[in-house]
Wavefront OBJ file of the C-alpha trace (Angstrom):
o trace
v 21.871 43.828 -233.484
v 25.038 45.925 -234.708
v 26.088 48.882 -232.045
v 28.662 51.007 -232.259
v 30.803 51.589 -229.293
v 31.903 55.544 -229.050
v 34.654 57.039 -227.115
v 36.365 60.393 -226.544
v 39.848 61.906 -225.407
v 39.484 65.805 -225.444
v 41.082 68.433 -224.944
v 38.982 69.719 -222.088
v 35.080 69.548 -220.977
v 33.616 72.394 -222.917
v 31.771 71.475 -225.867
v 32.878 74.834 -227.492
v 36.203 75.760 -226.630
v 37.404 71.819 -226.483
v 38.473 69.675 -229.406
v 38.262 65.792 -229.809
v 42.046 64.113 -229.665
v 41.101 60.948 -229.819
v 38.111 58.953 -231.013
v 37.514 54.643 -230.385
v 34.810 53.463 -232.222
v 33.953 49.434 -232.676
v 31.227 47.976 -234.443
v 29.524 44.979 -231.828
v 27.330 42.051 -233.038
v 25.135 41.559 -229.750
v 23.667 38.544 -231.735
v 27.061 36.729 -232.137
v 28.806 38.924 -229.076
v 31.739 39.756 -230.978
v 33.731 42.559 -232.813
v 33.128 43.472 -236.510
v 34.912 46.219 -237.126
v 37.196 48.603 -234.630
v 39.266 51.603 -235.388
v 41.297 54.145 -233.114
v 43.018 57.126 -233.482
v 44.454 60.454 -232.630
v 43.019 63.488 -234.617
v 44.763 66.714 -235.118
v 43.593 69.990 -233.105
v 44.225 73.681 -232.958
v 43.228 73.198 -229.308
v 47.124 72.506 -227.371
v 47.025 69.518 -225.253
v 47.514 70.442 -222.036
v 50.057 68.901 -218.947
v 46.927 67.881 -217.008
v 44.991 66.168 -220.078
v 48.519 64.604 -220.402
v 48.788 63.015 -217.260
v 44.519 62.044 -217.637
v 44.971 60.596 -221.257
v 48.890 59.576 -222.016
v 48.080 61.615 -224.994
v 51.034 64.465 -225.526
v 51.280 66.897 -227.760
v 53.613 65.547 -230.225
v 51.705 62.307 -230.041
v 48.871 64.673 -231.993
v 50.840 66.166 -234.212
v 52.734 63.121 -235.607
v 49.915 60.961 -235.673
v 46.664 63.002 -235.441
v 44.373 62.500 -238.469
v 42.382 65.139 -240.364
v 39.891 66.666 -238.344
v 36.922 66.441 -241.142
v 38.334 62.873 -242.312
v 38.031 61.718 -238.694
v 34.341 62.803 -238.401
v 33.527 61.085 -241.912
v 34.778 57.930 -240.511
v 32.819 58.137 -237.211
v 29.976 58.921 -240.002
v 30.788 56.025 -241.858
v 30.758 53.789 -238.772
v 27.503 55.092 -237.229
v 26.094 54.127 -241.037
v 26.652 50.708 -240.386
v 25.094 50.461 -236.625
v 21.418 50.240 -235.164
v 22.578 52.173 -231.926
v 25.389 54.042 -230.144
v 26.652 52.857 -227.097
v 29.173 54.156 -224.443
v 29.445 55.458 -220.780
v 28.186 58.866 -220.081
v 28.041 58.974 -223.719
v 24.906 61.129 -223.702
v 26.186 63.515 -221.140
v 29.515 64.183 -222.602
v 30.562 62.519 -225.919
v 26.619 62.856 -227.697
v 27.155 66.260 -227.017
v 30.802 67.160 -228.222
v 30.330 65.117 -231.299
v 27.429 67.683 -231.803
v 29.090 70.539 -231.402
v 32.342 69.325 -233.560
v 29.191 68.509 -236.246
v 28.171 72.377 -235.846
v 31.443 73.476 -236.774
v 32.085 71.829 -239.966
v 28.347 72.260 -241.166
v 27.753 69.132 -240.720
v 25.167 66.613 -238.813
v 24.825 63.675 -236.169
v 22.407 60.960 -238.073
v 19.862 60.311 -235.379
v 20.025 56.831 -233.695
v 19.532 55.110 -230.465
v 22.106 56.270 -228.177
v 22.876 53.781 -225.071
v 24.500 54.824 -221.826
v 25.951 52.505 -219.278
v 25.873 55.279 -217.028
v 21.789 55.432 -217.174
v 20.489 52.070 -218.716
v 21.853 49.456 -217.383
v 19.910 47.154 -214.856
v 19.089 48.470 -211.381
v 21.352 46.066 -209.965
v 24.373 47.961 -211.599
v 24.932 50.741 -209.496
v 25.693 53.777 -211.952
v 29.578 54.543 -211.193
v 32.518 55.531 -213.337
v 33.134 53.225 -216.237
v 36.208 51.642 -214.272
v 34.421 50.860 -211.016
v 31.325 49.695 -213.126
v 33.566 47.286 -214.579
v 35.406 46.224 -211.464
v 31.926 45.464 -209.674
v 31.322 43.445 -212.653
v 34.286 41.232 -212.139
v 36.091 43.041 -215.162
v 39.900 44.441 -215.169
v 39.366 47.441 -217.282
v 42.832 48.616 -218.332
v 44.229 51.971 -219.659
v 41.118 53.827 -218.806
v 41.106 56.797 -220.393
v 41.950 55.628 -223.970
v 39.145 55.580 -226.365
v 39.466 52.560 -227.934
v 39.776 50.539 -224.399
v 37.233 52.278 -222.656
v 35.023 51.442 -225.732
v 35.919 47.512 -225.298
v 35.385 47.983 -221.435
v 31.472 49.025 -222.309
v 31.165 46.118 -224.267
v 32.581 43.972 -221.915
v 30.151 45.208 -219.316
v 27.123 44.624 -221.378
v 27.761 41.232 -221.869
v 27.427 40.699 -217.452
v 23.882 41.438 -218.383
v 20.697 40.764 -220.206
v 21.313 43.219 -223.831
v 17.467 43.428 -223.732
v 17.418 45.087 -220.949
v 19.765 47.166 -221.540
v 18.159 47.713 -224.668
v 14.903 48.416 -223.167
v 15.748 50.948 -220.552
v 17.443 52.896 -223.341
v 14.426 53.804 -225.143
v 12.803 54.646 -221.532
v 12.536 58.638 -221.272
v 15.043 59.643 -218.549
v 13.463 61.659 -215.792
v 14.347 64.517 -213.023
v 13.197 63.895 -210.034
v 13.517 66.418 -206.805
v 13.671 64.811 -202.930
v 11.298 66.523 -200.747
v 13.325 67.151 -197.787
v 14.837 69.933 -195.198
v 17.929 70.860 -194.039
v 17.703 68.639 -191.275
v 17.074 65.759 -193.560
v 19.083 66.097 -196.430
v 21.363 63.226 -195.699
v 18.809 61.111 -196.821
v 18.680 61.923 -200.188
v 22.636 62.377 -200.359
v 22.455 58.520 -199.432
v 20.181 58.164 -202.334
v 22.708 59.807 -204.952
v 20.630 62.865 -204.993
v 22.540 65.864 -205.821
v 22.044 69.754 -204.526
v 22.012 72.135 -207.534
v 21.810 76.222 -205.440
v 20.166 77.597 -208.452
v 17.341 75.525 -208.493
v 17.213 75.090 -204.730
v 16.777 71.146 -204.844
v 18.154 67.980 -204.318
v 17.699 65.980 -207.406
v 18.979 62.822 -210.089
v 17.991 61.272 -212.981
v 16.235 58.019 -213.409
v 14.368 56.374 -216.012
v 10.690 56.284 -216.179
v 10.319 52.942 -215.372
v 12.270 53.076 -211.825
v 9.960 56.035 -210.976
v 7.443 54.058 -208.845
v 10.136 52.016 -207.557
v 11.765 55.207 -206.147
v 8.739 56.742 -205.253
v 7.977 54.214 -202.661
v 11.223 53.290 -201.558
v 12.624 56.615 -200.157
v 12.087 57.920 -197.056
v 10.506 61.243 -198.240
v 8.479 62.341 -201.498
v 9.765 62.029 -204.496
v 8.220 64.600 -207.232
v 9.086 64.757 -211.180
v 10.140 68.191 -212.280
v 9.977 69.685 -215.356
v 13.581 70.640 -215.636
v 16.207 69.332 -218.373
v 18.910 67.570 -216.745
v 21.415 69.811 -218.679
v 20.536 72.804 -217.164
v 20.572 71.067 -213.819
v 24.619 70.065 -214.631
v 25.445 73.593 -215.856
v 24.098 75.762 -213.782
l 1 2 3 4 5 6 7 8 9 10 11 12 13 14 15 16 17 18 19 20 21 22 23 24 25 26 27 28 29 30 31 32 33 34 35 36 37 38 39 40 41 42 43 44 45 46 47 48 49 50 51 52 53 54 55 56 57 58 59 60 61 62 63 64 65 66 67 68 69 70 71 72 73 74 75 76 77 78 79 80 81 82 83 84 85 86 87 88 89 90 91 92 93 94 95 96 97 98 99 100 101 102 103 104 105 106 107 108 109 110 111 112 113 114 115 116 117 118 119 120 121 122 123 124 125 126 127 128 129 130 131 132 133 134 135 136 137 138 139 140 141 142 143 144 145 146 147 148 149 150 151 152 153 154 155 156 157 158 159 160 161 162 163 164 165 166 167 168 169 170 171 172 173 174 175 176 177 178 179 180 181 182 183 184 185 186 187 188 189 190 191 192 193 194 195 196 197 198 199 200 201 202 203 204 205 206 207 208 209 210 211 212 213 214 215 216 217 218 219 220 221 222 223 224 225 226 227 228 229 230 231 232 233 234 235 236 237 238 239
């Protein structure tokens, strides 16, 4: 199977103010576990890179403008990558880089070709305890370096994937993703903070995500009732 590895640098977190600054793609044989094909690069933006983004990335402003690509030439090769691949992968890749590659489509008038996106965030193996990409890796036994640079957090993901069984991965991916809300008090919340749970005051609920296959699994493992809701996740993270 041919994936595509995607990865990121922005400007800043909101899909519509922010601008992509730099993109790592690489095209991954999971048959033959090597690289095909890898490119990564700055793009230009009207978007000024800011001192904190800086210090997150390495990425300066003058790096941008010297070397940045064409906005619209940088999304055509993205295009042109995805073209060749059954599935995208990458970490939080749904959460974050799915959806500013959507909004950058919206912009130019153009679209994101559907495929199979894969997070190592959500579908990896129960045994890999969802964490940022770097500590993922480092439980994993891998030295992920320069995090925060497309193109090496994009090898780090495929690194990762290869500490496991691909079909599994594979599997869980096309799993629906779930929210589910702990059933418990004030008195009792520390149970489902120890459980990753997460308390959204809008919604008045302690809550995560988990695929549809771990639901029974939860269910009678925690120490209190554990009910799907019929909430999107996004809504959950925005509001």
């Amino acid at each position: 199977m041919i994936i595509c590895a995607l990865d990121f640098e922005t400007s800043g977190l909101s899909f519509e103010k922010d601008r992509v600054i730099e993109v790592g793609l690489i095209l991954f044989s999971t048959g033959l576990n090597r690289v095909v094909e890898s490119h990564g690069f700055l793009v230009k933006s009207e978007v000024p890179v800011s001192k904190e983004v800086t210090v997150l990335t390495g990425i300066t402003q003058s790096m941008v403008d010297k070397f940045g690509y064409d906005p619209d030439n940088s999304f055509e090769t993205i295009l042109e990558m995805f073209s060749e691949a059954e599935a995208i992968i990458g970490h939080n890749v749904v959460r974050f880089d799915k959806k500013m590659l959507e909004s950058w489509a919206a912009r130019i008038d153009k679209t994101v070709p559907e495929k199979l996106w894969i997070d190592t965030y959500t579908d990896m193996p129960l045994s890999a305890e969802p964490k940022s990409l770097k500590y993922m890796a480092c439980d994993a036994g891998i030295l992920a370096l320069n995090s925060h640079g497309a193109l090496a957090d994009c090898e780090t993901v495929l690194y990762l994937i290869q500490k496991f069984d691909f079909s599994e991965i594979l599997s869980r991916a096309k799993e629906p993703t779930l929210v589910i809300k702990a059933e418990v008090t004030f008195d009792t919340n520390k149970l489902a903070k120890a459980r990753k749970y997460r308390w959204n005051p809008n919604f008045r609920m302690w809550w995560k995500t988990i695929k549809s296959a771990d639901l029974k699994q939860e269910q009678d493992s925690a120490p209190f009732n554990v009910s799907v809701v019929d909430v999107s996740p996004d809504d959950l993270w925005t509001s």
